[in-house]
N, C-alpha and C positions, 0 to 999 in steps of 0.2 A: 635616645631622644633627649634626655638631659644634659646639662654641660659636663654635672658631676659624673655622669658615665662615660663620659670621653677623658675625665682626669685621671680617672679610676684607672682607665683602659692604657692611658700613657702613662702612669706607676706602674702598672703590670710588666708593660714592655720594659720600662728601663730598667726594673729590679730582673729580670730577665736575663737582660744586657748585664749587669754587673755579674750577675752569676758568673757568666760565662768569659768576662773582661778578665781573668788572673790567670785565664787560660792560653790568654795571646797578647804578644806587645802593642799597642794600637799606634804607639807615637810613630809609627813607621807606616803611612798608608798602604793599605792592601795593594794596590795597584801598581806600585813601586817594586813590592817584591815578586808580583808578576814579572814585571821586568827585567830583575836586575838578577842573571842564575849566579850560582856559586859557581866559583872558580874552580876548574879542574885541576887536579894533581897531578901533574904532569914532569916524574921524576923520570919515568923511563916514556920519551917519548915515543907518541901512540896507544901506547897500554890503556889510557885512559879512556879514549875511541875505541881501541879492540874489546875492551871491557863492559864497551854500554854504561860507563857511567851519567853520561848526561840524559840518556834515555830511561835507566831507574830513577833518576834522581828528580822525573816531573812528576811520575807518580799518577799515569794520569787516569789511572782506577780508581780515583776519588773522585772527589764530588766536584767533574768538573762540568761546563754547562753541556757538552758535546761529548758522546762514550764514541770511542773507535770499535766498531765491533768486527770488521772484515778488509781486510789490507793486500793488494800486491801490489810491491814496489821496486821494479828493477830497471828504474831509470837511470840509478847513478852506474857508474860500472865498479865502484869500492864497496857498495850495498845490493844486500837482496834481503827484501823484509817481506812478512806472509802473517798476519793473525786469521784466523776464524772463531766463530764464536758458537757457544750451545747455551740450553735452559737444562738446568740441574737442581734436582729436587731429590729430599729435605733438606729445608736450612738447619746446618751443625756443625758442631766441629768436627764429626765422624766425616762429612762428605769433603770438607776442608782436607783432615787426615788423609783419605786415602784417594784424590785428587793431587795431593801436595808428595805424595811419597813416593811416585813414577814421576825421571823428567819427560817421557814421551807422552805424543798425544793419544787419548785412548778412542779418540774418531780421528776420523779422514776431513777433505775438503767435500766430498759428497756425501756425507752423512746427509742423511735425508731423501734421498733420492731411491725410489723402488729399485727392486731387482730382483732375476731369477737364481735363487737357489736349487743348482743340482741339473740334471739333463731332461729336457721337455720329451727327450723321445722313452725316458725311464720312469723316476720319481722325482718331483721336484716341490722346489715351495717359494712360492711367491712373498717375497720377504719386504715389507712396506717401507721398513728402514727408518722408523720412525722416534723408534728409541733403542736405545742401549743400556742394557745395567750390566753393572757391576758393585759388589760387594756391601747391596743393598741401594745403591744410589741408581738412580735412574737419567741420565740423560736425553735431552729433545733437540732437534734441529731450531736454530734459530735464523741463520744465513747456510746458506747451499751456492755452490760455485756449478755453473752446468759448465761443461765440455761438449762444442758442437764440431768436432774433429776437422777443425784449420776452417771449413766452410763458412761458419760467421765467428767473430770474437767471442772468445768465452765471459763468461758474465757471473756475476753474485746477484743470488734474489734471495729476498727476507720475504721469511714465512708469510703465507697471506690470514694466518690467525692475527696476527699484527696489525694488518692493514687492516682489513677487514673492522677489527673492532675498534681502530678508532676514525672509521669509516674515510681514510685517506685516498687521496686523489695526486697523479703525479703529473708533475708543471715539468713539462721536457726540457723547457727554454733554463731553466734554472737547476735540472737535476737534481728536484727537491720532492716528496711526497709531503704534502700541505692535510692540515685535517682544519676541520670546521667547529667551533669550541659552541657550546649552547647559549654564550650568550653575544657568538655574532664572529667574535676575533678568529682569525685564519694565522694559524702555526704551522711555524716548520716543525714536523717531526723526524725528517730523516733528511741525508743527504747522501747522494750517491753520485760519487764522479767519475767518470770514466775516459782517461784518453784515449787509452791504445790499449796492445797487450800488455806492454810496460806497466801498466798504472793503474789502480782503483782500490775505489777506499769506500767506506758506508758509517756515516757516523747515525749515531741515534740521538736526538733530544734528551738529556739525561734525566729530566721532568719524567717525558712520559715512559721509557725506560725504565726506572726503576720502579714508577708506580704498574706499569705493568708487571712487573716480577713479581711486587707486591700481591696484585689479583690473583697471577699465575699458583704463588706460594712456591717463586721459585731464586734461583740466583742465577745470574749470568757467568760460564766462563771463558774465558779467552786463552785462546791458544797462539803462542807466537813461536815462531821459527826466524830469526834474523839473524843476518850473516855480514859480516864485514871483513873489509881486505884492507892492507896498510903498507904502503910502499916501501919498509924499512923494515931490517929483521928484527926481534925481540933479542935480548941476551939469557934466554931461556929456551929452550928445545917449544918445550907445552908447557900451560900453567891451567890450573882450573879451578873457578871460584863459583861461588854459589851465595843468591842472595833470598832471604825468606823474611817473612814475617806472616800474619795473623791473614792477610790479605791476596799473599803470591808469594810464587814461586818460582826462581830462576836459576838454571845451572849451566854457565859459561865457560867453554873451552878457548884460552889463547895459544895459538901453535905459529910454528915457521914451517913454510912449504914453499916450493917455487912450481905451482901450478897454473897459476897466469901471467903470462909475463907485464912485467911492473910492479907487479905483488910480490913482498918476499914473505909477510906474516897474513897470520887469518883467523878469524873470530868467529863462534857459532855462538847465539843464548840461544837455548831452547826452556821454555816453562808455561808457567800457567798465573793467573789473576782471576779476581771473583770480581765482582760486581752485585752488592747488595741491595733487598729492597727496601723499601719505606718500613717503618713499623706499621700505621697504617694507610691504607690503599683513598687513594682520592676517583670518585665515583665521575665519569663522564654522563652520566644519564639522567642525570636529574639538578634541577640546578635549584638547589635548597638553600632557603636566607635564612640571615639570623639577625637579631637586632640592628647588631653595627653595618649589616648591609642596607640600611634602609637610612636615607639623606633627610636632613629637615631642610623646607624650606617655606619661603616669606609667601603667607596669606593674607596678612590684613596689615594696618596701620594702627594704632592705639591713640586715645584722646593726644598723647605728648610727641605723638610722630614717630615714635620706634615701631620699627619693624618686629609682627610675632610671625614664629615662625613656630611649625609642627611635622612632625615625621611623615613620612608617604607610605609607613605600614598598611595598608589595608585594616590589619585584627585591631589597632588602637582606635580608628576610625568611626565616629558615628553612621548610623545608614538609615532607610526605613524602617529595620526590622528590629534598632534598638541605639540607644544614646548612651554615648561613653562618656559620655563630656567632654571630649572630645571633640574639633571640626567633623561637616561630613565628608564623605569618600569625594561628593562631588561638589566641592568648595575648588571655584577656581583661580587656578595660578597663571601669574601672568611671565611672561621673557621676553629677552631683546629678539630679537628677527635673526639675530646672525646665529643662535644656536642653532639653525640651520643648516649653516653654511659647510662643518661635519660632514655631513649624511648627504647632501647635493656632491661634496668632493666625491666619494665613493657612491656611483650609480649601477657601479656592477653587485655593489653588497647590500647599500639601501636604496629605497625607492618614498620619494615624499610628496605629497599631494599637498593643495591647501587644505587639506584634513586630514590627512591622516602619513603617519609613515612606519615603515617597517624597515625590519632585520632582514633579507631574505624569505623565509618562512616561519624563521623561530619565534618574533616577536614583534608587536607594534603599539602603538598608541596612537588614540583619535587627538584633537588637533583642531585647533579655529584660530584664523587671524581677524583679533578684533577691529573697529575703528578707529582703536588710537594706534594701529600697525602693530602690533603686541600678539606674542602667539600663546593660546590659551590652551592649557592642560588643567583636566582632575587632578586635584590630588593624590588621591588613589589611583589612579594610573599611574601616576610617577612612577608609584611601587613596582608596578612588573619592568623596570626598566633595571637594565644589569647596574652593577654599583659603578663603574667607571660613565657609565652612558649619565645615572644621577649628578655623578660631580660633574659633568661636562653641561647639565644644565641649571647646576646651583651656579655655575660661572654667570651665566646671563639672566638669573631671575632678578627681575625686577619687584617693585611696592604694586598694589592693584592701582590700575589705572581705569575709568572708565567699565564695562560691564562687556558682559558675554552678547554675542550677535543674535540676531534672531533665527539665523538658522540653524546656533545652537539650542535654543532655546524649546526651540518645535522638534527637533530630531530626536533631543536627548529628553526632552518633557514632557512633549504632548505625541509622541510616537510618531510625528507626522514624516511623508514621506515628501520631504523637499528638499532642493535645490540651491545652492549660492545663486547669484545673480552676476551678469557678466561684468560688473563693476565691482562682485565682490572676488570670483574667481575667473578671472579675463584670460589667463594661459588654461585653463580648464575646460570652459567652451571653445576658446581659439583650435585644442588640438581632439577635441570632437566636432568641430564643422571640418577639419583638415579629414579625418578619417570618412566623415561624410561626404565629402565633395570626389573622394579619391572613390569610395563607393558607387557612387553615381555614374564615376564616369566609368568607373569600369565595367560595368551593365550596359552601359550606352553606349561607349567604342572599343569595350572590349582592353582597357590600357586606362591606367591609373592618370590623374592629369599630371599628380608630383609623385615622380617616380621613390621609389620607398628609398631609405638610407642604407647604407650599406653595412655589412656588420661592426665596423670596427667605429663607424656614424651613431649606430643606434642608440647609445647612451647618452645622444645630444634632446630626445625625448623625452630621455629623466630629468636632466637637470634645467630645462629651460622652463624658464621662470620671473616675476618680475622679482628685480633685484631686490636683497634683501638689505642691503645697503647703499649707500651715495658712492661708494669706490668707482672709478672709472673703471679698473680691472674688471669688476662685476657686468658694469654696464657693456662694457665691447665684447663679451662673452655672450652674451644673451643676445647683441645685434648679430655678431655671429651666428649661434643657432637658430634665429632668425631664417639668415640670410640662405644657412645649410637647408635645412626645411623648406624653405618657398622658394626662394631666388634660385638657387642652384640646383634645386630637385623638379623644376618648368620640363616636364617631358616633351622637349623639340620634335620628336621624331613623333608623336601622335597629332601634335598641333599640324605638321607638314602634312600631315595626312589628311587631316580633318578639312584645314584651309587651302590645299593643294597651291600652296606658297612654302618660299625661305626665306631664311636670313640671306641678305645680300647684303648686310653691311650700309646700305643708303637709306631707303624706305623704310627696310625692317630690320633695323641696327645689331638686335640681340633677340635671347627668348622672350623679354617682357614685350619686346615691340610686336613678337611673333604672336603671343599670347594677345594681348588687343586686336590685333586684327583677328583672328580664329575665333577670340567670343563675339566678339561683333559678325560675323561671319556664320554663327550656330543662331544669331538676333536675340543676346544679350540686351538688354535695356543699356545705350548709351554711357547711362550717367551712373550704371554698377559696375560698368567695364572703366571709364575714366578715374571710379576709386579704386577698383583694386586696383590696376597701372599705378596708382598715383601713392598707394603705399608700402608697393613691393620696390617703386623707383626709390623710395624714400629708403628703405631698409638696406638697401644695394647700394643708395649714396652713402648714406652716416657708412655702412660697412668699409665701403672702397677708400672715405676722406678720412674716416677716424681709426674705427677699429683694426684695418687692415693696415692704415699706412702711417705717419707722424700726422701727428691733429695741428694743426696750424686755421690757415683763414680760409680756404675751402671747404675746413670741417664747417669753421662756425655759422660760414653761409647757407650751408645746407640743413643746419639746425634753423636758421632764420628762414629759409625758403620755407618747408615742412611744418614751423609757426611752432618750434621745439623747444626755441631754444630760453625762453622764461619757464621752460616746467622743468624741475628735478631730475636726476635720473632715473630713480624708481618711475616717476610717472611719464616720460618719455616712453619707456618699454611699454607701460600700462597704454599709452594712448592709442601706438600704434599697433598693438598687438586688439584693440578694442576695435577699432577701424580695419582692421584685415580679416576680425571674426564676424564684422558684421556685413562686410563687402561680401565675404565667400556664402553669408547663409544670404544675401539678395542675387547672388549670381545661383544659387542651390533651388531657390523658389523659382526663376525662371527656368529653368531646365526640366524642373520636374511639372 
């Protein structure tokens, strides 16, 4: 909350940083020597390929952002490469020791997978295959390779302990399992590619990876089996070397054979790698704040013009029940309109109303847009907002302007149970007279009048809205979903029925011409059918001259026709969306 506990907090990191700066050269960016490998030694040409040394020498059992955990690769025809992986528990150097001191694997590619021990017509035993020990250590499956004998492609599946608990979901179109983080963000934690039989690979997020270990109390290891061919012989029969450290374990054989033709030499590693976890384990299940996650931001103004600002902790906060000295919880903050503009982008993750908007199901905060166009939040509410979503609205907090609406005033103070008004939320009755009207008629002929959107349409629901800025971008988005909604969703096929007329192109041009004749025709009041025509034609114009096409002088006439074009863009959208909510509830009153 203080300044001195952010100085404090930047001394901490940088003596941090130095600790550890004697330990690496910095004058040389990290990102460089990503790029730039050591050169091979390359005294007897290929040894250095048959040897794997550029494949030891990435090391990529460390901390990198991606773990490879299950590999077949035999698309080159000079390579064939295979890892699998298991969970191994206790962490020591015991399980390290007698792990590291066989080169062979001490599971298969199906570990994991049941099976019958012994003959079902004698004695047998049903063996789950779930673990293996040896010489106190215990192994568990972590990827399993099924075999569906030639009938479909064989596959690797990771355990659904994994899935399951960080309750992922897989995106096909990307060959990705996605998990859902508590405070909203959507991560990849896995990746699984599959071309052919040739090829597949399964990498894991190294995040949740090892923090999983971490839970499990276990370590990962990997088994590799890769083979290489070299079109030239060696000046050696066999050679074999072996590469170890605290981490892995490799023992490579280089030999001359003439077993495929083109090939005169050949390479096996066969070994092992760990994969360790966190010291401590980071918890998915609860999303627990601590000081530095809580933002301060701008409440009042001072006699001299500076901006005070105060934390959005909740516990430092005055309330009813007791004064900290503190503001109270529900001291209101004001922002620009556009911190909005966020959360309208992503309509499939949140959903925002002129009051209120959420995360999905995880989380929301209530919401008022005041008189001076300014959107109002508690202070305290701020609080349950994750700390990336705080700083994305410390971006747009503004000094207080003007006060809280009245129907924040009655909701949140006098418990009353009210309403905006349609000049305060015009897109908010606009698409409850739409679900009204669609109701009605579907009672009445049995068929909706604006036929619904379609699935990959329906997020045009969420975001449509009066603009929350002057951008033209903003504004021909909103004419559009306009136009998707009304114009383009005129169900023709119930009007031809009802009016037992069509479109012919002369008399009754399109659906809006179809639609005028059909309410006139059910005895619509004249002068309710001539407005709505007159601002569905208007929303189909601007759409067709502006939003849809190059804005030139047919735009600007059709803003001068429709009497548009002296109001703003925001209040354009507002006008017309106010005139078509009140056109459908005087056509809703005649029918009913």
């Amino acid at each position: 909350m203080k300044s001195q506990n952010v100085s404090s907090y930047t001394l901490k990191n940088r003596n941090n940083y130095n600790k550890t700066k004697s330990k690496m050269d910095n004058r040389i960016p990290k990102v460089i020597k990503d790029f730039v490998k050591p050169k091979k030694d390359e005294t007897i040409e290929g040894y250095a390929y048959l040897a794997f040394e550029d494949w030891i020498s990435e090391k990529d059992y460390l901390n990198n952002d991606w773990t490879l955990i299950a590999k077949i690769d035999h698309q080159k025809k000079n390579e064939d490469l295979t890892t699998i992986s298991c969970f191994a528990k206790p962490i020591n150097e015991k399980t390290t020791k007698v792990l590291f001191e066989r080169g062979d694997w001490e599971i298969g590619s199906e570990f994991g997978i049941p099976y019958i021990d012994g003959n079902v017509d004698n004695d047998w035993d049903f063996e789950e295959n779930i673990k293996y020990k040896i010489k106190g250590i215990t192994l568990k499956p972590f990827v399993i390779q099924r075999h569906f004998h030639s009938y479909i492609p064989n596959r690797f599946e990771l355990i659904q302990h994994f899935i399951l608990y960080h309750q992922a979901f897989w995106v096909e179109e990307k060959q990705e399992f996605h998990t859902i983080e508590i405070n909203g963000d959507i991560n990849i934690i896995a990746k699984h590619l599959k071309k052919d039989e040739d090829f597949e690979v399964i990498y894991i997020n190294t995040k949740y990876l090892r923090n999983y270990l971490t839970l499990t109390k276990s370590c990962l290891v990997r088994f590799h089996d890769y083979r290489r061919k070299f079109e030239k012989e060696m000046p050696f029969d066999s050679k074999d070397a072996s590469y170890k450290n605290t981490d892995s374990s490799y023992s490579i054989e280089v030999y001359n054979e003439n077993f495929v033709k083109g090939f005169k030499s050949y390479s096996r590693l066969l070994g092992k790698d760990i994969i360790r976890p966190y010291e401590n384990p980071i918890s998915r299940d609860s999303f627990k704040k601590t000081e530095s996650d809580f933002i301060e931001f701008i409440y009042e103004v001072n006699e001299n013009g500076q901006n005070i600002e105060f934390s959005c902790n909740k516990k430092l906060l005055s309330s009813y029940f007791k004064d900290t000295g503190a503001p109270n919880f529900l001291t209101p903050v004001y922002f620009n309109k556009s911190v909005l503009l966020k959360y309208y982008s992503e309509p499939k993750k949140y959903t925002v109303s002129s009051h209120r908007f959420t995360c999905l199901n995880l989380w929301g905060i209530d919401l008022d847009i005041t008189s001076e166009d300014l959107v109002q939040v508690w202070l305290g509410d701020l609080g349950s907002l994750p700390k990336n979503d705080q700083l994305h609205w410390k971006q747009y907090n503004v000094p207080p302007r003007g006060t809280i609406s009245n129907y924040r005033f009655e909701t949140d103070f006098e418990a009353k149970f009210s309403s905006p008004s349609v000049e305060q939320s015009p897109i908010a009755h606009l698409l409850i007279s739409y679900e009204k009207i669609n109701t009605i008629f579907k009672e009445k002929y049995e068929e909706e009048l604006f036929i619904e959107l379609t699935e990959n349409d329906k997020h045009i629901l969420k975001i449509i809205r009066i603009p929350l800025t002057e951008e033209w971008k903003e504004f021909d988005e909103q004419i559009q979903a306009l136009a998707k909604i009304f114009c383009d969703s005129i169900n023709v096929k119930l009007l031809e029925k009802i009016s037992l007329k069509k479109i012919d192109g002369k008399t009754i041009k399109g659906s809006i011409s179809l639609l005028y004749v059909t309410l006139d025709e059910i005895g619509i009041n004249t002068e309710n059918v001539v407005l709505i025509i007159d601002v569905l034609q208007a929303i189909q114009t601007i759409r067709s001259t502006g939003a849809a096409h190059r804005k030139g002088e047919k735009f600007e006439q059709s803003l001068e026709k429709y009497k548009l074009n002296n109001l703003s863009n925001q209040n354009k959208i507002k006008e017309l969306s106010i005139k078509l909510n009140n056109t459908i509830l005087s056509i809703i009153e005649n029918i009913e």
